[in-house]
N, C-alpha and C positions, 0 to 999 in steps of 0.2 A: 242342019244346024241342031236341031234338035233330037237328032239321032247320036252328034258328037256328044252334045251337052250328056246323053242318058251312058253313051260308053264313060263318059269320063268318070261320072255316079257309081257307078258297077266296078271300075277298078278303084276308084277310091275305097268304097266298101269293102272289095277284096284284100285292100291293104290295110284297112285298120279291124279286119276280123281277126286275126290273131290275139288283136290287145283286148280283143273285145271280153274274151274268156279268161282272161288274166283278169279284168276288173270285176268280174261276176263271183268269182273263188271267194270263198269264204274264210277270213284268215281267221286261226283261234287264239285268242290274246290272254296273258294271264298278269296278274298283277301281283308283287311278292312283299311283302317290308321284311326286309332279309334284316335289316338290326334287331329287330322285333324279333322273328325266328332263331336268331341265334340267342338272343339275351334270354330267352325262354326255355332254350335247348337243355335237356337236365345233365350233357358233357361241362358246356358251361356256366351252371349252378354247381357242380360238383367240383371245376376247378377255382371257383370264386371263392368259394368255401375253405377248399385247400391255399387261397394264398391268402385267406384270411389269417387262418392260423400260423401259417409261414411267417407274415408280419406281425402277429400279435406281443410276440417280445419286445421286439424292436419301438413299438408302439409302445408299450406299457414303459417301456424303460425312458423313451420320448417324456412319457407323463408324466413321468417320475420328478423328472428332470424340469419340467416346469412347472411341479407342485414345488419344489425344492427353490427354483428362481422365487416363487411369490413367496415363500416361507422367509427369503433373505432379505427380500426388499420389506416385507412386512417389517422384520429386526432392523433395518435403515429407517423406517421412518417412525420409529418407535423414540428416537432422541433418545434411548436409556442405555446407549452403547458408549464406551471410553472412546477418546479416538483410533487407538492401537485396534480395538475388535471392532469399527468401524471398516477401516482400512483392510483390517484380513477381511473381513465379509463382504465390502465392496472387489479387492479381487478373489476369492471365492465364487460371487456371482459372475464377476465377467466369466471365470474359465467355464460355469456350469451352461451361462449365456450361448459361448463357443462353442461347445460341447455340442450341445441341444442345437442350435444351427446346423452344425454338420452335420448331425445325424438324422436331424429333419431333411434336409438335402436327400443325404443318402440315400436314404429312406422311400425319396417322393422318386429318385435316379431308377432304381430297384423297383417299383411298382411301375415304374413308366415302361420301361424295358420290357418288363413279364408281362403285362396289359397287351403292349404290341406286339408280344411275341403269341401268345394266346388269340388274343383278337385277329393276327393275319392269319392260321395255321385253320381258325374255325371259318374263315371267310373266305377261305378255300376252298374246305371241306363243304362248305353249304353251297359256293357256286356248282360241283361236280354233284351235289345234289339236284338241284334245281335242275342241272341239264339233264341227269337222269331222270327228272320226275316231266320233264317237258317232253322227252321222247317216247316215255310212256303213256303219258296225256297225251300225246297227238299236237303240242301246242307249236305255232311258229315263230310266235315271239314271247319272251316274258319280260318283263321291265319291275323294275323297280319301283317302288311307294314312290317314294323321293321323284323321281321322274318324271310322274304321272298331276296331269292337274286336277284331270278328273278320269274316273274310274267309276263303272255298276258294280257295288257292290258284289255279285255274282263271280267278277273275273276275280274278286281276291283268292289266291290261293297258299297262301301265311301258312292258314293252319295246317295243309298237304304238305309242304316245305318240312313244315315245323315235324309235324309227325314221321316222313320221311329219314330227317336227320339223326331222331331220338332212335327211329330202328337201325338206320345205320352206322350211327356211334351214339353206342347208350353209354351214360355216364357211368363210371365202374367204379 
């Protein structure tokens, strides 16, 4: 009985020795805040810039347009208008009202578009970083900020990413 009992010990152990050196392996972990790296990245300060100026017409001409609204409603509530130039000033404002609407629209339509279109194109480029910079680390897994609940400081590797990125698309 007690010779079954010690076979049956020795192939159990036999059988969980394989797992055994799986659990021993030392996995290497990294930790990324990939919004963080890319909002930092100087491609996209250089394209932020550029759509600043892109929309800076569009903008000014927006403000224009609503300095222009408070300039009409100031002359409406001024009581020193006949009814006739109330009447054109009240429509006046609607159309500049309308105006300014659309073009706010537009406007917010046009920055959403380019926003996503930039932000998916760089959150690309940074994942095919990242996997480059994990196969150069030796790393087995990398996870995201967001992810993680907690993390040793040590595993962050942000600023590698970041630097990474900047070498391989520097902002031109």
């Amino acid at each position: 009985m007690f010779r079954s009992m010690a076979i049956r010990a020795g192939l159990l152990c036999l059988a969980f020795a394989p797992f055994a050196t799986v659990a021993s392996a030392q996995l290497k972990v990294g930790v990324v805040n990939v919004q963080k790296a890319m909002l930092d990245s100087e491609e996209l300060k250089k394209v932020s810039a550029d759509m600043e100026a892109k929309y800076k017409p569009k903008q000014q001409e927006l403000e224009k347009l609503q300095a222009d609204l408070a300039s009409i409603q100031q002359q409406l509530q001024s009581n020193k208008l006949t009814p006739q130039a109330q009447s054109d000033l009240q429509v006046q404002g609607q159309r500049k009202q309308r105006d300014a609407t659309r073009l706010s629209d537009d406007l917010q339509q046009e920055l959403d578009r380019d926003r996503q279109e930039i932000l998916g194109k760089a959150a690309q480029k940074m994942q095919d970083v990242i996997k480059k910079l994990a196969e150069a680390g030796g790393y087995d897994l990398i996870v995201d900020v967001s992810q993680a609940i907690y993390f040793k400081p040590a595993m962050d590797i942000t600023d590698q990413a970041l630097a990474a990125y900047n070498k391989t698309y520097p902002g031109k």
